[in-house]
C-alpha positions in Angstrom: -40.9 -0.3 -59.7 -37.4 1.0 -58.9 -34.7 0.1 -56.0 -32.8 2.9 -54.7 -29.7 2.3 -52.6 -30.9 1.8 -49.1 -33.7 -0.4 -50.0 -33.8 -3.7 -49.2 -32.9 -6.4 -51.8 -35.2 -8.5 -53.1 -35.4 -12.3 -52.2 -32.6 -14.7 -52.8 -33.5 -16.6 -56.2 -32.8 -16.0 -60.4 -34.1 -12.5 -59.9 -32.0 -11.7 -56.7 -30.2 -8.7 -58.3 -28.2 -8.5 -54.7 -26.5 -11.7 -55.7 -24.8 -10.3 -58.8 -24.9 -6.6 -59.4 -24.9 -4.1 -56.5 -26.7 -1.0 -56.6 -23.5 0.8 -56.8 -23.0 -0.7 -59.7 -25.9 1.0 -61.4 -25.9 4.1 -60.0 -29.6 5.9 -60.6 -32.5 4.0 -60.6 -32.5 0.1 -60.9 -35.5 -0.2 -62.8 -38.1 -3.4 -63.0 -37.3 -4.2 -66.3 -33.3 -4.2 -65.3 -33.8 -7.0 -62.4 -36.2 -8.9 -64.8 -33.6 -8.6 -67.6 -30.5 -10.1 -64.9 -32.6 -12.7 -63.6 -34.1 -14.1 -66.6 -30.0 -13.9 -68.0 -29.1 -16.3 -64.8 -32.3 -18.6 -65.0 -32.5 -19.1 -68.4 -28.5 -20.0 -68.4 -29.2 -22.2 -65.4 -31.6 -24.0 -67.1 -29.6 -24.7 -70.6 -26.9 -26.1 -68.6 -28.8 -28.6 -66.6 -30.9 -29.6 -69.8 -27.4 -29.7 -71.1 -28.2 -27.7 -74.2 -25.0 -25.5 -74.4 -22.7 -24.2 -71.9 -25.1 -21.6 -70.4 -23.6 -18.6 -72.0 -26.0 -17.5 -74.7 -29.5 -18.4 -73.9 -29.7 -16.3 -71.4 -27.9 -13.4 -72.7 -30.6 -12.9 -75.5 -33.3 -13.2 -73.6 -32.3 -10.4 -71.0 -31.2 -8.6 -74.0 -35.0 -8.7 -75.0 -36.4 -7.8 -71.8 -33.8 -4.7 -71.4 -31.7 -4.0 -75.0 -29.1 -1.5 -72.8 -28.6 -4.0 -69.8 -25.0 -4.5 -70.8 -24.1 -0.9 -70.6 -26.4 -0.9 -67.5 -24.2 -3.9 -66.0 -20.9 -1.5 -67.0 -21.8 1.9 -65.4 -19.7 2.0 -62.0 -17.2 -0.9 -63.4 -13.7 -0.6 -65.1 -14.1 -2.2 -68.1 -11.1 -4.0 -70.3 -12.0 -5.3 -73.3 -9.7 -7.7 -75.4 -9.9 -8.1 -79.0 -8.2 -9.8 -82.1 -8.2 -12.5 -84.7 -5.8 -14.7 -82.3 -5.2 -14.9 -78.8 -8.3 -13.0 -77.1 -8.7 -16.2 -74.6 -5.7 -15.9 -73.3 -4.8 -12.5 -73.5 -8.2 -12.0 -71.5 -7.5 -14.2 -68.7 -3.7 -13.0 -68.2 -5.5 -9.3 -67.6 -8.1 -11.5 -65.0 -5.1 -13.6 -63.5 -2.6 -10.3 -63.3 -5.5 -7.6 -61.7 -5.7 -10.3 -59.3 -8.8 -10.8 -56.4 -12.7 -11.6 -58.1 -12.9 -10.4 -61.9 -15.7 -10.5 -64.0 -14.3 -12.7 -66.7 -16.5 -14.6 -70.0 -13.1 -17.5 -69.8 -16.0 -20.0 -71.9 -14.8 -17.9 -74.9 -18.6 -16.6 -75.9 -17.1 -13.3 -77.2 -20.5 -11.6 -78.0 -22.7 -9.2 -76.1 -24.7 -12.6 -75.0 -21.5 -13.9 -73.5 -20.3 -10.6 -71.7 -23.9 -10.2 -69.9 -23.6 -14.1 -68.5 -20.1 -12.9 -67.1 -21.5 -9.5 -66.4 -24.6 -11.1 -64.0 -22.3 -13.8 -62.4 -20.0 -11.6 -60.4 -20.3 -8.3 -58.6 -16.7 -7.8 -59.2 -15.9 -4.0 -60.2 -13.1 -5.1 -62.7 -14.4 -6.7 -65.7 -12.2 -8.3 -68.6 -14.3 -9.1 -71.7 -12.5 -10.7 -74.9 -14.6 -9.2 -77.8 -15.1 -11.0 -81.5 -13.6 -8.2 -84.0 -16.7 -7.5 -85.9 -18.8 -6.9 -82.0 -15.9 -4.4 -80.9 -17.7 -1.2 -81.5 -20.7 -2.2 -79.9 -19.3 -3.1 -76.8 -17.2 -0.1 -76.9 -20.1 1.8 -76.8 -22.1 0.0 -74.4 -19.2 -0.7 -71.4 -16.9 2.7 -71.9 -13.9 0.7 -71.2 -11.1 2.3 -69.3 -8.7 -0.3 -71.7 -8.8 -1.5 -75.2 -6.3 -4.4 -76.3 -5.8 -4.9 -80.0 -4.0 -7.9 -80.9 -3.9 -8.6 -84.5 -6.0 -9.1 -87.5 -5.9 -11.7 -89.9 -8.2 -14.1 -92.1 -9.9 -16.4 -90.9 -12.4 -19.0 -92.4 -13.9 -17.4 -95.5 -17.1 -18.2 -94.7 -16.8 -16.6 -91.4 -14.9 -13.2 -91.0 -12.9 -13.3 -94.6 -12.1 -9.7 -94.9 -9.8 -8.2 -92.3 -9.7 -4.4 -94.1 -13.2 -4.0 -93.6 -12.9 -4.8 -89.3 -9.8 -2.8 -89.3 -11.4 0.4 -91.3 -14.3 -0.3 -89.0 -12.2 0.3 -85.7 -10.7 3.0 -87.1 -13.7 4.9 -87.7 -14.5 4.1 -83.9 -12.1 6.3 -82.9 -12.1 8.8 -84.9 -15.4 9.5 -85.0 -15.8 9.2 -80.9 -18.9 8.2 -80.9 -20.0 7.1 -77.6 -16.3 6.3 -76.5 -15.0 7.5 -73.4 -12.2 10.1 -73.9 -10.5 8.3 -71.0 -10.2 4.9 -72.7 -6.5 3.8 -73.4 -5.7 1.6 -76.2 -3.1 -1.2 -76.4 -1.9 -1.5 -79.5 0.3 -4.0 -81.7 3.2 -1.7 -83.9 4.4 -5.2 -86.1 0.7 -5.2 -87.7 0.2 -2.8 -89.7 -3.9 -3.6 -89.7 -3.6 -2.4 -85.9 -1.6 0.6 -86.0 -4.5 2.1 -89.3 -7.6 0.9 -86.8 -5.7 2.2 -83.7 -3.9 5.6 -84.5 -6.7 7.7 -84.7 -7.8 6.7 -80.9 -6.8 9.5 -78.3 -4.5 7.5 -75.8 -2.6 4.9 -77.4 0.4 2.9 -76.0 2.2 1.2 -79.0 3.7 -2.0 -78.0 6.4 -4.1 -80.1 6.2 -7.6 -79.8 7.4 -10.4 -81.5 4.9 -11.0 -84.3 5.5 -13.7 -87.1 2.3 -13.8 -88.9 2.0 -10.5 -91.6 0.8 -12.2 -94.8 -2.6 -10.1 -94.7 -0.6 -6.7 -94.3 1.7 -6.8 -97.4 0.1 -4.1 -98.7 -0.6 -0.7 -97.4 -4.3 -0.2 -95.6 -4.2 3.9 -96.6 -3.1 4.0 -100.3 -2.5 0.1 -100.9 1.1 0.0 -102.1 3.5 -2.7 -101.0 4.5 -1.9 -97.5 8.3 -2.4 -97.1 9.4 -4.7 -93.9 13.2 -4.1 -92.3 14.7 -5.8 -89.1 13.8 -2.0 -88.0 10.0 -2.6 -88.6 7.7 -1.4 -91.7 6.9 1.9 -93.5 5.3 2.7 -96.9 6.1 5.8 -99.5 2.8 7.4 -98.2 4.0 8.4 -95.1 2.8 5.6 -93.0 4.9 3.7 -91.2 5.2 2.1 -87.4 5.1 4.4 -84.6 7.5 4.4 -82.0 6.6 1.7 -78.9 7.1 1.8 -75.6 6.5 -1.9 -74.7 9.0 -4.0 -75.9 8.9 -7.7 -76.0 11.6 -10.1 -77.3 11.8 -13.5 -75.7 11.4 -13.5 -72.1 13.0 -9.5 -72.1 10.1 -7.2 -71.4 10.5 -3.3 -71.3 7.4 -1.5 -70.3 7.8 2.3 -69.8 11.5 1.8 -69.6 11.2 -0.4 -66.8 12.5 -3.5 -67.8 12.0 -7.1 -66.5 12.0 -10.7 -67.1 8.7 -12.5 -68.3 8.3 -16.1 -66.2 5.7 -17.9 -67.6 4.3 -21.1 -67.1 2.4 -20.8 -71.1 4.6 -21.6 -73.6 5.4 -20.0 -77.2 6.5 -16.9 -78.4 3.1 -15.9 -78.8 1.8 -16.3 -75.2 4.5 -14.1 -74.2 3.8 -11.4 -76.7 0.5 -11.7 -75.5 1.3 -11.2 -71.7 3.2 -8.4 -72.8 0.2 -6.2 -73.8 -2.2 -7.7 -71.1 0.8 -6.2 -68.6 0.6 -3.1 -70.6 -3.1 -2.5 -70.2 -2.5 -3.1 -66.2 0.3 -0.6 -66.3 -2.2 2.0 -68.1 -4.6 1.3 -65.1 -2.1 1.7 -62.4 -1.6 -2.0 -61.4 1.6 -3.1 -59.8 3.5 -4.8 -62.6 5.9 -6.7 -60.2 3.1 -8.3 -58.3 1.1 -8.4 -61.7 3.8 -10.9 -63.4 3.9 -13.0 -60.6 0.6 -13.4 -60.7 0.5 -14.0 -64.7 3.2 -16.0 -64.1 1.3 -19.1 -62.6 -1.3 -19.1 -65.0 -1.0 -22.9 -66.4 -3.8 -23.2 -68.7 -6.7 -21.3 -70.5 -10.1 -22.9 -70.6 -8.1 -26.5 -71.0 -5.6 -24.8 -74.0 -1.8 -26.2 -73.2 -3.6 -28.4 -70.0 -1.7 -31.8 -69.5 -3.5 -35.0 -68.5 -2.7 -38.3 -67.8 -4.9 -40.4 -70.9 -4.4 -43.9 -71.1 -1.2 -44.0 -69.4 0.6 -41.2 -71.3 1.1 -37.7 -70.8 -1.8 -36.2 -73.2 -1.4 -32.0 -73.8 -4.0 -30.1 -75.3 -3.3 -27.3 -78.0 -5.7 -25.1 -79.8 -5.9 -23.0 -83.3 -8.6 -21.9 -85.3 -6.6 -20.4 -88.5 -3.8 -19.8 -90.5 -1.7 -17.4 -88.4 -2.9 -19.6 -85.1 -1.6 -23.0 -86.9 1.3 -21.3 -88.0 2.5 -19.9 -84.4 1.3 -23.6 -83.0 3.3 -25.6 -85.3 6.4 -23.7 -84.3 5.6 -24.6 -80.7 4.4 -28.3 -80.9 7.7 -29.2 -82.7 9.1 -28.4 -79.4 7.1 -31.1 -77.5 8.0 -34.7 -77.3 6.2 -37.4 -78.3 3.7 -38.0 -81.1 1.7 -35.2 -82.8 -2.0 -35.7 -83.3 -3.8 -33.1 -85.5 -7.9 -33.0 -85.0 -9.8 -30.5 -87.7 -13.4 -30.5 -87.8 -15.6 -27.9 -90.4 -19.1 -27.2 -88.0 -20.5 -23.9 -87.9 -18.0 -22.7 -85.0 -15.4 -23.8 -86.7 -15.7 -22.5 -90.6 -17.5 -25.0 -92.8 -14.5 -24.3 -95.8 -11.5 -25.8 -94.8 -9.4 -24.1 -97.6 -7.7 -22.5 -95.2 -5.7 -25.8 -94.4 -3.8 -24.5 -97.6 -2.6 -21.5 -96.0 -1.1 -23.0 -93.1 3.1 -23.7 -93.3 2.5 -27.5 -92.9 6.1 -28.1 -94.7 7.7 -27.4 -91.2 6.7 -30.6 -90.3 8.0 -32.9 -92.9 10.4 -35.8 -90.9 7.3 -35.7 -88.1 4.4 -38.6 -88.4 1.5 -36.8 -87.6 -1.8 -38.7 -87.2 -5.0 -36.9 -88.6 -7.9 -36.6 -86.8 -11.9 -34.6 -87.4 -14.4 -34.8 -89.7 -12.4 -33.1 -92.2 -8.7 -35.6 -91.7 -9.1 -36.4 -95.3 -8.8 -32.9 -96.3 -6.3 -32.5 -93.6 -4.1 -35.7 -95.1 -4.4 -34.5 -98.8 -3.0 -30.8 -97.5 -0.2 -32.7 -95.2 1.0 -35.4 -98.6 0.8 -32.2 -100.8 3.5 -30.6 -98.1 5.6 -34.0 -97.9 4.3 -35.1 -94.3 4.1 -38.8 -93.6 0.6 -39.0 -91.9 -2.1 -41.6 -91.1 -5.6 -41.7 -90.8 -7.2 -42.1 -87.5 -11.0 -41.9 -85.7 -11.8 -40.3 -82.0 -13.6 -43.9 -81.7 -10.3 -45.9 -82.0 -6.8 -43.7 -81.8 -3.9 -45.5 -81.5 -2.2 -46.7 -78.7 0.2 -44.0 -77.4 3.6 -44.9 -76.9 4.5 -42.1 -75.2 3.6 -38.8 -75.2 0.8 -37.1 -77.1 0.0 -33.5 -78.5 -2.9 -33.0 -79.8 -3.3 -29.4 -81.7 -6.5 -28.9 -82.9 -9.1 -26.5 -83.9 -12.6 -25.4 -81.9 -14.7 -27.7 -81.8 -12.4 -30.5 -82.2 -10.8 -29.0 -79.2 -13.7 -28.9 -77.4 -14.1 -32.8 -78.1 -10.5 -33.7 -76.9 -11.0 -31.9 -74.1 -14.5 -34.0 -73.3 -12.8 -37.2 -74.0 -9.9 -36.9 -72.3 -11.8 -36.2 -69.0 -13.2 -39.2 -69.1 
């Protein structure tokens, strides 16, 4: 059974592809197995949230996945594709893209960066833009599968060793994405990071590149050259090694709040703050440039983006002024920390070691706790003990504290923590 365009739709329900994907979309035949595939992806979703087993972002994916293995490139064909991906800021990066195209765009903001979570975002909205954050190691898949008009490399760095330990290996992985071509469309820009070194190996063999220069504080995992592995050399200027490979020459450029795209230059206003977030909003403004969008009315619209999925939200919790602030690893925690010390108020860490999260929290060890000494911080998580013995070790004064009784506030809070501790600040302070 196929639908053509000019057919009818089918009835309003789970399988109602007319809800969710045009037939524009997927231009050819719509075959049987297809509208199974997208209905059982919204129903079986459906049901895992109202049996409250997850947030409705996976279940569903793997089935539909089952019933048709190519429905996400099916769900891509007609649709331009960006895809975001790094060790830290995908989330947000993502959403300034979504917030700066502007009007309806297919968007997986719950974080669920694998094929799983791109089909749930995919079947929700007919939107033809689509903005996917990727996990690193899933990149070349998804490359494959959507043919993405835009391709945003952050940065790559450890994370939890019993999760994605080895950097090298995703950044020789991307590179041999591109320069095999493989399934890539020749169209496909990519947005690259010049200060990390990881980037510019997995990126400069890609066809269309646009280098972009922005302010970058974590390089621990690039001392070394990626090519022939000597020490790479770092200047005010940027980096080179005595191979031959050094930083190409950018032309986005983002320092502070001064933003040069192109040569056009221009003042970043944003309601995020950190360093960070504006490096970010830097290249999600450079992959809107690359696809034609107005960047005047594209900042403004970035502009007004407050929080991401609850990260840097303020709430009013027991009578104070409570802010939320999430990060997974070392390079996130060390890019927080420089943040947070500009917030008022008492500083609350929360680290928990569940299977989203990294069940080793050796990390802690690689994190630049030491600019925090003259700061109480209060230690939160299943793993505060670990937490505490890392903070004494850097000359912190700290105290122990539970979820079930934290202490009074007397004034405000930050709380920085990582995934799923996140997830349970953000729970409890809704209540």
């Amino acid at each position: 059974m196929v639908l053509r365009k000019g057919q009818p739709p089918p009835p309003v329900g789970p399988f109602a592809i007319s809800k969710v994907v045009s037939v524009e979309m997927m231009p050819g035949a719509i075959t049987f197995r297809d509208r199974v595939a997208v209905g059982s992806v919204r129903l079986v979703n459906l049901l895992s949230r109202r049996l409250g087993r997850g947030a409705g972002t996976v279940a569903g994916g793997r089935v539909g996945l089952h019933v048709s293995p190519k429905l996400l490139a099916h769900l891509a064909r007609s649709r331009t594709v960006v895809l975001v991906s790094g060790t830290n800021g995908k989330t947000t990066t993502a959403a300034m893209v979504s917030a700066g195209w502007g009007g309806e765009v297919a968007l997986n903001q719950t974080g669920s960066n694998m094929t799983e979570g791109h089909l749930a975002a995919m079947v929700e909205s007919s939107s033809p833009h689509v903005v996917l954050e990727v996990d690193e190691k899933w990149l070349e898949n998804v490359v494959a599968a959507t043919q993405p008009r835009a391709v945003i490399l952050l940065n790559l760095s450890r994370d939890q060793l019993d999760r994605s330990n080895e950097v090298r290996a995703i950044a020789e992985q991307w590179r041999q994405m591109w320069a095999t071509s493989d399934g890539t469309d020749e169209r496909t820009v990519v947005i690259a990071n010049v200060n990390d070194p990881l980037v510019v190996y997995a990126a400069e063999c890609a066809p269309h590149v646009r280098w972009c220069d922005v302010e970058t504080t974590w390089l621990a995992d690039a001392a070394s050259c990626p090519k022939c592995t000597r020490a790479l050399h770092f200047s005010p200027l940027g980096w080179t090694c005595e191979c031959g490979f050094t930083r190409p020459t950018a032309t986005t450029t983002q320092r502070g709040e001064h933003l040069v795209i192109n040569g056009n230059a221009s003042t970043l206003r944003l309601a995020l703050p950190g360093t960070f977030n504006a490096a970010n909003a830097a290249m999600a403004l450079t992959a809107l440039d690359a696809l034609e969008v107005p960047i005047d009315q594209a900042q403004v619209r970035v502009s007004r983006l407050a929080n991401v999925a609850g990260r840097f939200s303020q709430r009013h919790w027991r009578g104070h002024e409570l802010r939320l602030t999430l990060a997974k690893n070392p390079a996130g925690f060390s890019a927080m920390l420089n943040t947070v010390q500009e917030f008022p108020g008492e500083l609350w860490i929360a680290i928990n070691a569940r299977v989203a999260d990294g069940r080793d929290p050796s990390w802690l060890y690689d994190v630049p706790f030491e600019s925090l000494r003259g700061r109480r911080v209060y230690c939160f998580g299943d793993r505060r003990l670990d937490l505490a013995t890392r903070l004494d070790l850097a000359g912190v004064e700290f105290e122990l504290s539970s979820e079930d009784s934290p202490p009074p506030p007397t004034g405000p809070v930050t709380v920085l923590a990582n995934y799923t501790a996140f997830q349970d600040w953000l729970e409890r302070s809704s209540k």
